[in-house]
NUNUTOR-317713 format. One line per field, with one value per residue: residue number from 0; x, y, z of N, C-alpha, C, O in turn. Coordinates in steps of 0.001 Angstrom, whole numbers, padded with zeros to 6 digits. Example, Ala and Ser with C-alpha at 12.3 -4.5 7.8 and 13.67 -1.06 7.14 Angstrom:
BEGIN
pos = (0:1)
neast = (013190:012850)
nnorth = (-005690:-002250)
nup = (007800:007080)
caeast = (012300:013670)
canorth = (-004500:-001060)
caup = (007800:007140)
ceast = (013200:012900)
cnorth = (-003300:000030)
cup = (007800:007870)
oeast = (014236:013409)
onorth = (-003319:001138)
oup = (008465:008039)
This chain:
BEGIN
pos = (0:1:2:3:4:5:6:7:8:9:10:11:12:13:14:15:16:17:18:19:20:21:22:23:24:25:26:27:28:29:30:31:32:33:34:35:36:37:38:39:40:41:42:43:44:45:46:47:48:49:50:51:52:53:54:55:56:57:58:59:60:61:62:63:64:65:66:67:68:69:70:71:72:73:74:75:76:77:78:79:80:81:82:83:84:85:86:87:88:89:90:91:92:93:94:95:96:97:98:99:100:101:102:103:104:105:106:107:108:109:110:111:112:113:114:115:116:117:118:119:120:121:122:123:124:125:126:127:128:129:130:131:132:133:134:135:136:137:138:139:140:141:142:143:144:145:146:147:148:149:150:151:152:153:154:155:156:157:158:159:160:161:162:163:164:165:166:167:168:169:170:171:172:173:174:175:176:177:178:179:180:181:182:183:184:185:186:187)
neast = (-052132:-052496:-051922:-050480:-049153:-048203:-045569:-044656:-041468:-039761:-039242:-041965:-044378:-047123:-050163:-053184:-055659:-054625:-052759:-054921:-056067:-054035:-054070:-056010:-054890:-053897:-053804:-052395:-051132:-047739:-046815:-044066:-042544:-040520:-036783:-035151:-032316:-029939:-029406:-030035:-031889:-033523:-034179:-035838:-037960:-038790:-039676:-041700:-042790:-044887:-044660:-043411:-042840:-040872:-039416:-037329:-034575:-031937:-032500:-030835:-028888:-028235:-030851:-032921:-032224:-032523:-035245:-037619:-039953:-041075:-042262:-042963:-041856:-042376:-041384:-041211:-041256:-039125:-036577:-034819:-032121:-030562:-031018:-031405:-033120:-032687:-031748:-033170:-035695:-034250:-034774:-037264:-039109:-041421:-040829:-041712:-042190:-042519:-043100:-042327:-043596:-042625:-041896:-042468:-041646:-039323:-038232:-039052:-037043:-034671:-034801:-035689:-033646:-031909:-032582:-031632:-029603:-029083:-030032:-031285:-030290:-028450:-026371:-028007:-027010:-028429:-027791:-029187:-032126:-034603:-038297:-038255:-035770:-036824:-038502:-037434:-036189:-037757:-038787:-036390:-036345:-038574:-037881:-036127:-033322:-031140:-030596:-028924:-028279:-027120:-028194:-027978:-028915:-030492:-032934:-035848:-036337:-036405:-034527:-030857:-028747:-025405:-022032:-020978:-018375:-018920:-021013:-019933:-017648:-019679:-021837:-022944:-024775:-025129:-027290:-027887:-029764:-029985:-030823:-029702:-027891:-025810:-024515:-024156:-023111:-020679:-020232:-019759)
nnorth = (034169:037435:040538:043417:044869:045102:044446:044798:044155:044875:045028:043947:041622:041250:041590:043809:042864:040650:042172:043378:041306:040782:043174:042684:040858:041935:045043:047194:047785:048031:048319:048233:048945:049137:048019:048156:050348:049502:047367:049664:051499:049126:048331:050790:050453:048364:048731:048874:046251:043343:041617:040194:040483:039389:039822:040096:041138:040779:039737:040340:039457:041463:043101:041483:041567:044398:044766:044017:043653:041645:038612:037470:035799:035930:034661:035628:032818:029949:028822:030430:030567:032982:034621:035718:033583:031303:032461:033727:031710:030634:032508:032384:033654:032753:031428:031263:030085:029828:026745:024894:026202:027233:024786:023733:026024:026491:023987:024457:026777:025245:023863:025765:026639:025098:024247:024495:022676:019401:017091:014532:011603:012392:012693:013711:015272:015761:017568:017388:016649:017290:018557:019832:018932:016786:017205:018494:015970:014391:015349:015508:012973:012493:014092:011846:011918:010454:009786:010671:011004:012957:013294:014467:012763:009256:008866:007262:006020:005145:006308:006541:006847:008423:008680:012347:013148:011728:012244:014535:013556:011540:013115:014816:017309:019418:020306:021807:021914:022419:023564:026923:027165:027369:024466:024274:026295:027194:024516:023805)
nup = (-003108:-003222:-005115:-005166:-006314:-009525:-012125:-014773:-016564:-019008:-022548:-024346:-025737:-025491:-026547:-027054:-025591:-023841:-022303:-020998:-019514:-017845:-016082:-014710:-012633:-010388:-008085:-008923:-011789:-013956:-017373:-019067:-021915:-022844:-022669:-019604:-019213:-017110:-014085:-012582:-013242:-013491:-011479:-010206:-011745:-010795:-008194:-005380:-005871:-005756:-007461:-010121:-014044:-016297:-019474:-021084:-020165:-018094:-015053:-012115:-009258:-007260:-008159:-007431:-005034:-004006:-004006:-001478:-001234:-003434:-004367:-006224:-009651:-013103:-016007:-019115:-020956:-022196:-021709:-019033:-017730:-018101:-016382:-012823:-011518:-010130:-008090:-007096:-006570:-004350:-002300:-001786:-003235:-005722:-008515:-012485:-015474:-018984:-020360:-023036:-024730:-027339:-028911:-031123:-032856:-032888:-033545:-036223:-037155:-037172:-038976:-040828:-041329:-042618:-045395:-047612:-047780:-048863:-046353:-046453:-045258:-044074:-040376:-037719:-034773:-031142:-028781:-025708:-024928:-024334:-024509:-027084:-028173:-028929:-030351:-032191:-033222:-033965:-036358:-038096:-038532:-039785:-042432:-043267:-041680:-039910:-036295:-033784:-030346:-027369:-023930:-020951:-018867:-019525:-021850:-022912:-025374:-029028:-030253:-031096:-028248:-027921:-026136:-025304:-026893:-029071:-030331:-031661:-033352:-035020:-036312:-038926:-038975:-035769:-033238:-030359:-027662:-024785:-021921:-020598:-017792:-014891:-015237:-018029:-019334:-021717:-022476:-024998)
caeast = (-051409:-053445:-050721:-050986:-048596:-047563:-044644:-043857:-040090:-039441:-039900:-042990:-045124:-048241:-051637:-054026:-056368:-053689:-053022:-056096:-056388:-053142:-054792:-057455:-054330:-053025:-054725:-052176:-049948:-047337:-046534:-043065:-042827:-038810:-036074:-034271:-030943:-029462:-029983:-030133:-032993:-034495:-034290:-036701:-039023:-039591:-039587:-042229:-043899:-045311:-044987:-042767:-042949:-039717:-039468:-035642:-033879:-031397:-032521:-029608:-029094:-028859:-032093:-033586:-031997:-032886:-036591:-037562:-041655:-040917:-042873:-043271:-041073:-042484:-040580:-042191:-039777:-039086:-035500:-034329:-030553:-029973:-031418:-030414:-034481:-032535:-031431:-034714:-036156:-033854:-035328:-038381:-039614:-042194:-040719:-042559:-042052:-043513:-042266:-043073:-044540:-041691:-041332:-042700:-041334:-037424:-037870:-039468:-036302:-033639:-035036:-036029:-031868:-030642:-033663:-031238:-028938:-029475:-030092:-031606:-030001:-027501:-026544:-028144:-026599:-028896:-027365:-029898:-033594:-036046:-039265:-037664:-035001:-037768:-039413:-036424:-035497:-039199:-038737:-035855:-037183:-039413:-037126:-034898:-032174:-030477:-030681:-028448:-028314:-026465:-028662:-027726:-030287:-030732:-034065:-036496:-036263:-036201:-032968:-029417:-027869:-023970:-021435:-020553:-018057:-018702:-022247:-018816:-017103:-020567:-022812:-022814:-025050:-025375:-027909:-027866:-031095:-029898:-031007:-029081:-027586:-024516:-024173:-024246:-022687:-019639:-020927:-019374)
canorth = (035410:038766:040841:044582:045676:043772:045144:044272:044907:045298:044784:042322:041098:041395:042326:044449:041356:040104:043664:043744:040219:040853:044324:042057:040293:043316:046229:048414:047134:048794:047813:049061:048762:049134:047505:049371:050232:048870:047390:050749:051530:048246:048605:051784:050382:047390:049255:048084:045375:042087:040248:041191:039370:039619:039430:039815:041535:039487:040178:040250:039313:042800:043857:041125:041953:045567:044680:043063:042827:040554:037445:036207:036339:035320:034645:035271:032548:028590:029037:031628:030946:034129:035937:035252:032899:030314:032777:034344:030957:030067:033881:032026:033827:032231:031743:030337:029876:029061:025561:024392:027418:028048:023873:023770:027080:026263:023064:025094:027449:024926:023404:026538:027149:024228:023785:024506:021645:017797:016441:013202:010415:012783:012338:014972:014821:016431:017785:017528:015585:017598:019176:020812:018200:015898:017772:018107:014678:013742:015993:014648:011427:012823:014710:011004:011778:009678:010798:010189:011959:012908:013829:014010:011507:008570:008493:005811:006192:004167:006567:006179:007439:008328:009943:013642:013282:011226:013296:015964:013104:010825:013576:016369:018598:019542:021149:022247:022016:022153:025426:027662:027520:027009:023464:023806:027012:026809:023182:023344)
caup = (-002919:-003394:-005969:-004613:-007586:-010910:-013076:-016316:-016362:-019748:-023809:-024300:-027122:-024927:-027348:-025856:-024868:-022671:-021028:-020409:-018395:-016909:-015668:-013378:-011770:-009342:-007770:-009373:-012334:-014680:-018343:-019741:-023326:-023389:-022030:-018648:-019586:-016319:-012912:-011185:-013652:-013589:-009214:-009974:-012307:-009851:-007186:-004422:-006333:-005207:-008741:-011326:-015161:-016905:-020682:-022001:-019148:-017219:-013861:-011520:-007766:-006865:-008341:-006569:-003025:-003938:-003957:-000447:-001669:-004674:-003499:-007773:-010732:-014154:-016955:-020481:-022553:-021465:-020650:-017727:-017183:-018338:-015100:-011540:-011334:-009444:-006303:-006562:-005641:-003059:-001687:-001336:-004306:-006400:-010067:-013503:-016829:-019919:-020820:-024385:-025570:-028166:-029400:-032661:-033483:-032369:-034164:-037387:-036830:-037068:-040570:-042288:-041586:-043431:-046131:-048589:-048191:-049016:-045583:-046600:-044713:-042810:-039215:-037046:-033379:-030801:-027632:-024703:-025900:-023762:-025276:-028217:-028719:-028998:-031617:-033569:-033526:-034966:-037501:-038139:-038728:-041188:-043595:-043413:-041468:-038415:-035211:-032379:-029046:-026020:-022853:-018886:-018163:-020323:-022249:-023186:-026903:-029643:-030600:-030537:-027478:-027496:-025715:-025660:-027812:-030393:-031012:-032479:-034411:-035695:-036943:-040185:-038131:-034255:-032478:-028686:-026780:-023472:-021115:-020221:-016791:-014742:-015859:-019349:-019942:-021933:-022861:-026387)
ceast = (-052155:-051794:-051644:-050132:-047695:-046591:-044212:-042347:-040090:-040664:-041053:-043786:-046667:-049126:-052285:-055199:-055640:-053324:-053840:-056270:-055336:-053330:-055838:-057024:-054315:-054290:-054200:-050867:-049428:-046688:-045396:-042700:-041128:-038007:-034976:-033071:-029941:-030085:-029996:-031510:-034308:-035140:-035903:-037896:-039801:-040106:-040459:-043181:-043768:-044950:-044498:-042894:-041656:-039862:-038411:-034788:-033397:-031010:-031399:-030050:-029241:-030206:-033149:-033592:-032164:-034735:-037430:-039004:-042159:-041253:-043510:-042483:-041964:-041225:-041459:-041169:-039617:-037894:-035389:-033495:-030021:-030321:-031304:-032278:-034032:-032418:-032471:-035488:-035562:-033983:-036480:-039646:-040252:-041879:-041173:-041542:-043002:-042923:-043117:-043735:-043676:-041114:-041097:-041564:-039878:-036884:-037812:-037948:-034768:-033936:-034980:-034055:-031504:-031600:-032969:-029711:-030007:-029087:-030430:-030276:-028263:-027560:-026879:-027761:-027659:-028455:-028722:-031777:-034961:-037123:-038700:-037250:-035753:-037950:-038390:-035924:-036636:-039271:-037596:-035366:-037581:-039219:-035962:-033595:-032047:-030154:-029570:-028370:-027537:-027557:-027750:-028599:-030654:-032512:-034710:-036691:-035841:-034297:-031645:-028916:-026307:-023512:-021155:-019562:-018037:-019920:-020912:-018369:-018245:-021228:-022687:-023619:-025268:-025919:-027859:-029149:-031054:-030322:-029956:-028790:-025920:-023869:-023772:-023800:-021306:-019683:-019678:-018310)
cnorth = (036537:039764:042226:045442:044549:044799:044300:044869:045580:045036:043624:042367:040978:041755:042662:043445:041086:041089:043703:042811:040135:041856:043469:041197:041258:044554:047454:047447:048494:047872:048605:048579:048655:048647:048047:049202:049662:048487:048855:051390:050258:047961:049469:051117:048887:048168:048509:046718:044054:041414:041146:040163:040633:039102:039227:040634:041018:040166:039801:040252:040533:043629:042943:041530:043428:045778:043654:042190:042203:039203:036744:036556:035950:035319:034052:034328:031066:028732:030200:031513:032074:035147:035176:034432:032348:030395:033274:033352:030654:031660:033484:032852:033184:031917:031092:031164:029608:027876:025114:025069:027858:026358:023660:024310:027018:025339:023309:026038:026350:024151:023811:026943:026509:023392:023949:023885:020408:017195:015286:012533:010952:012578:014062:014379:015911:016298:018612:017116:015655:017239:019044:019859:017013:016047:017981:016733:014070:014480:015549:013705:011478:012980:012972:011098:010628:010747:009964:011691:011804:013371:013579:012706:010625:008476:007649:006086:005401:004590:006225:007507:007334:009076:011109:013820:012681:011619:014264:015002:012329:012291:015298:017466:018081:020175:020952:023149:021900:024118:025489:028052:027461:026081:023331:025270:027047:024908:022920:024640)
cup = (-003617:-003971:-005795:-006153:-008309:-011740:-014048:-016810:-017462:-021323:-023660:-025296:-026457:-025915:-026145:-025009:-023342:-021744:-020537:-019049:-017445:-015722:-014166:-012296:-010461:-009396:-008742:-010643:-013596:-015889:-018733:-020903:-024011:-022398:-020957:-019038:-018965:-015368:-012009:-012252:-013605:-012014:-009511:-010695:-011180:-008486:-005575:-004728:-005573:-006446:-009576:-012431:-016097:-018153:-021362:-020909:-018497:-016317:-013396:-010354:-006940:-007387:-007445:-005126:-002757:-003695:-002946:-000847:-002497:-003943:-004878:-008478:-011864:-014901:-018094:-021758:-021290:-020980:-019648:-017686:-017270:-017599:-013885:-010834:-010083:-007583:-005832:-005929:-004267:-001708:-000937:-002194:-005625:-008564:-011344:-014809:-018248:-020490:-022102:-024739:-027281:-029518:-030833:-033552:-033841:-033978:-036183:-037952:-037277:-038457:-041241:-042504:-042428:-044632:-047683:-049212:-047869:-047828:-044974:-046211:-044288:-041591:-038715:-035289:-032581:-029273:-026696:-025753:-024879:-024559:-026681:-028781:-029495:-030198:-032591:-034090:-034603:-036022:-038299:-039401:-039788:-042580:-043774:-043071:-040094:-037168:-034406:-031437:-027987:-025246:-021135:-018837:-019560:-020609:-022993:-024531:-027000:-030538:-030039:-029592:-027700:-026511:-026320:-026483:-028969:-030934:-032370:-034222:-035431:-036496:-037724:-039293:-036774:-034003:-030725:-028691:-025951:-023075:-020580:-018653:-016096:-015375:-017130:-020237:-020078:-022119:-024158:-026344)
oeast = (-052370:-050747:-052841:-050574:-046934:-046982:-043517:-042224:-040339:-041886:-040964:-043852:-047449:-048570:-052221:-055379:-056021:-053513:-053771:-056508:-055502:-052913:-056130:-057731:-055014:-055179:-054894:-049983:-050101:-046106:-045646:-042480:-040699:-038393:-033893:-032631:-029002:-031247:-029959:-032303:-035530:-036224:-036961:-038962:-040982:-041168:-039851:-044065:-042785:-045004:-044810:-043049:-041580:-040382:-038358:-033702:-034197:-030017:-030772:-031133:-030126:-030466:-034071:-034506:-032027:-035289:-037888:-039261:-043373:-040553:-044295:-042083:-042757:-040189:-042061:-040632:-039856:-037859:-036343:-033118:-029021:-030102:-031100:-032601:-034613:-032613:-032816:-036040:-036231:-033430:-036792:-040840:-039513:-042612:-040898:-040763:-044157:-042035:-044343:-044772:-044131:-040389:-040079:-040865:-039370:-036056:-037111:-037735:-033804:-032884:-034557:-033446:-030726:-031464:-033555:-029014:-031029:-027963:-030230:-029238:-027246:-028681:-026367:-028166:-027854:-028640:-029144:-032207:-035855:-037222:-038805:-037838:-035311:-037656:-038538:-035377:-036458:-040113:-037950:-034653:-037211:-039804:-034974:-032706:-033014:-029712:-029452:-028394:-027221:-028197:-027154:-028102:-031054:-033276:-034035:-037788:-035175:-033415:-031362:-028746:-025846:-024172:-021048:-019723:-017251:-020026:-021094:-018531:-017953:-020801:-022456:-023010:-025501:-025463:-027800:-029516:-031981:-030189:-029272:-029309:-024942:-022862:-023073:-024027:-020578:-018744:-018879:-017580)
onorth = (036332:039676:042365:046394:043647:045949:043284:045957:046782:044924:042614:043485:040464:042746:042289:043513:041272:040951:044106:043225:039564:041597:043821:040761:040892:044859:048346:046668:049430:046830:049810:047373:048288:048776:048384:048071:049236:048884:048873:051895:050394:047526:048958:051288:048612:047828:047751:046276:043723:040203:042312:038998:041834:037988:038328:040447:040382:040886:038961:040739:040689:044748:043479:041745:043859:046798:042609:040987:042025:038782:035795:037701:035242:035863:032990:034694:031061:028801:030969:032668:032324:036326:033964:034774:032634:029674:033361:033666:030461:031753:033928:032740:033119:032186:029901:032102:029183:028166:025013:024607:028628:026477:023487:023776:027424:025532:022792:025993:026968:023839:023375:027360:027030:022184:023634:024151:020297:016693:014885:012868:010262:012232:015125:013339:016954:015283:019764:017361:014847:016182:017974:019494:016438:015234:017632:016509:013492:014038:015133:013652:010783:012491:013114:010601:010152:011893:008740:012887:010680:014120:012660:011589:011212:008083:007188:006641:004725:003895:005780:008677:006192:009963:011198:014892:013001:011365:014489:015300:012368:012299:016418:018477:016913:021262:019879:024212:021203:025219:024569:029069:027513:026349:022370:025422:026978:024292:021984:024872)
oup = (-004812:-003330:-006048:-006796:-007959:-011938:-014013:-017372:-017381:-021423:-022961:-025808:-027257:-026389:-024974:-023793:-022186:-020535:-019375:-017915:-016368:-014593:-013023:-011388:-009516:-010191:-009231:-010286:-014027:-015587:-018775:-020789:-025105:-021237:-021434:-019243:-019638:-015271:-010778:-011457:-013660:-011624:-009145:-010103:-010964:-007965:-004820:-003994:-004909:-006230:-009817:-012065:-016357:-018225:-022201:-021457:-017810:-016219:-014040:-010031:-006099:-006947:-006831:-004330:-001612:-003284:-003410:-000855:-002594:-003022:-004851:-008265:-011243:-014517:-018248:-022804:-020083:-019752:-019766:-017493:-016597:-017875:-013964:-009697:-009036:-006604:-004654:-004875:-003251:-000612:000168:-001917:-006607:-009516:-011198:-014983:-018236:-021292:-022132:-025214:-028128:-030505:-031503:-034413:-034886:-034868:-037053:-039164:-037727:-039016:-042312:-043490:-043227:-044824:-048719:-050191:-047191:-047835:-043828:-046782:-044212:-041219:-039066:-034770:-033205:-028601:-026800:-026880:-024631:-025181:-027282:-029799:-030490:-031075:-033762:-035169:-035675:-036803:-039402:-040403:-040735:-043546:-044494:-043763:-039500:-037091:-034466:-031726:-027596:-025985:-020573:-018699:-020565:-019727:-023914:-024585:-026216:-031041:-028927:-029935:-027676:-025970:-027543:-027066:-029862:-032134:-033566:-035405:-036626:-037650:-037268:-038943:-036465:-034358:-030125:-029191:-025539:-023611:-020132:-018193:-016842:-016029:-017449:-021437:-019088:-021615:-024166:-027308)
């Protein structure tokens, strides 16, 4: 696909490096540095593009059906539920992600929180045991706690699987690592 115009909807963490190489995608591209205040601003800033990359803006079905020459979405961030990705594909619109770009960091994120209690040989319950969940569970491991898990889909681990509710009643802390979509919103 030859990308006649690229829009960068909104806020983004881009360095100039990466502007630059994003620059050699599209004949004509636009970078917006702030976040549109609504869809009737975010309509204009897309306006005729071929390829739009979304950063924190939760595109909506009307900005998509407002923009007929949208033929890519990005999405700078591993989840998306929080923008209408799913109708954009079934548009026939091209949509990505970054998956596991954020694992480490999540998992770094949910330790440095609780680094100042005694979590040795607590139960940690982990709701959903993707990527992430993964990486928290092995961490985990590390610091000496017990893991158990709920997922949709049973996984080949050496961990303890339970049910959804007894992740609530077995374990001192809970984390939720499930994405964000219909399914799983309003989860807990």
């Amino acid at each position: 696909m030859k990308i006649k115009k690229l829009v960068i909807l909104d806020k983004n963490d881009f360095n100039e490096k990466q502007k630059k190489e994003l620059k050699k995608l599209a004949e004509e591209i636009i970078i917006y540095e702030n976040t549109p205040k609504n869809d009737e601003e975010a309509i204009k800033r897309i306006g005729k593009a071929d390829a739009l990359i979304v950063c924190w803006y939760p595109l909506s079905e009307e900005c998509i059906n407002s923009c007929p020459n949208l033929k890519y979405l990005g999405v700078v961030a591993t989840g998306y539920g929080w923008l209408a990705a799913e109708y954009a594909a079934k548009k026939e619109i091209i949509v990505t992600n970054v998956p596991g770009y954020a694992t480490k960091a999540v998992s770094f994120f949910i330790f440095k929180q609780l680094e100042n209690f005694d979590i040795k040989e607590k139960t940690i319950g982990i709701i959903g045991l993707g990527k992430i969940g993964g990486k928290v569970a092995e961490t985990a491991n590390l610091k000496g706690m017990k893991v158990i898990y709920w997922n949709r889909t049973q996984k080949k681990t050496e961990l303890e699987a339970v049910n959804f509710d007894e992740i609530f009643r077995r374990a001192d802390i809970i984390v939720l690592q499930v994405k964000y979509n219909n399914e799983t919103k309003g989860i807990i």
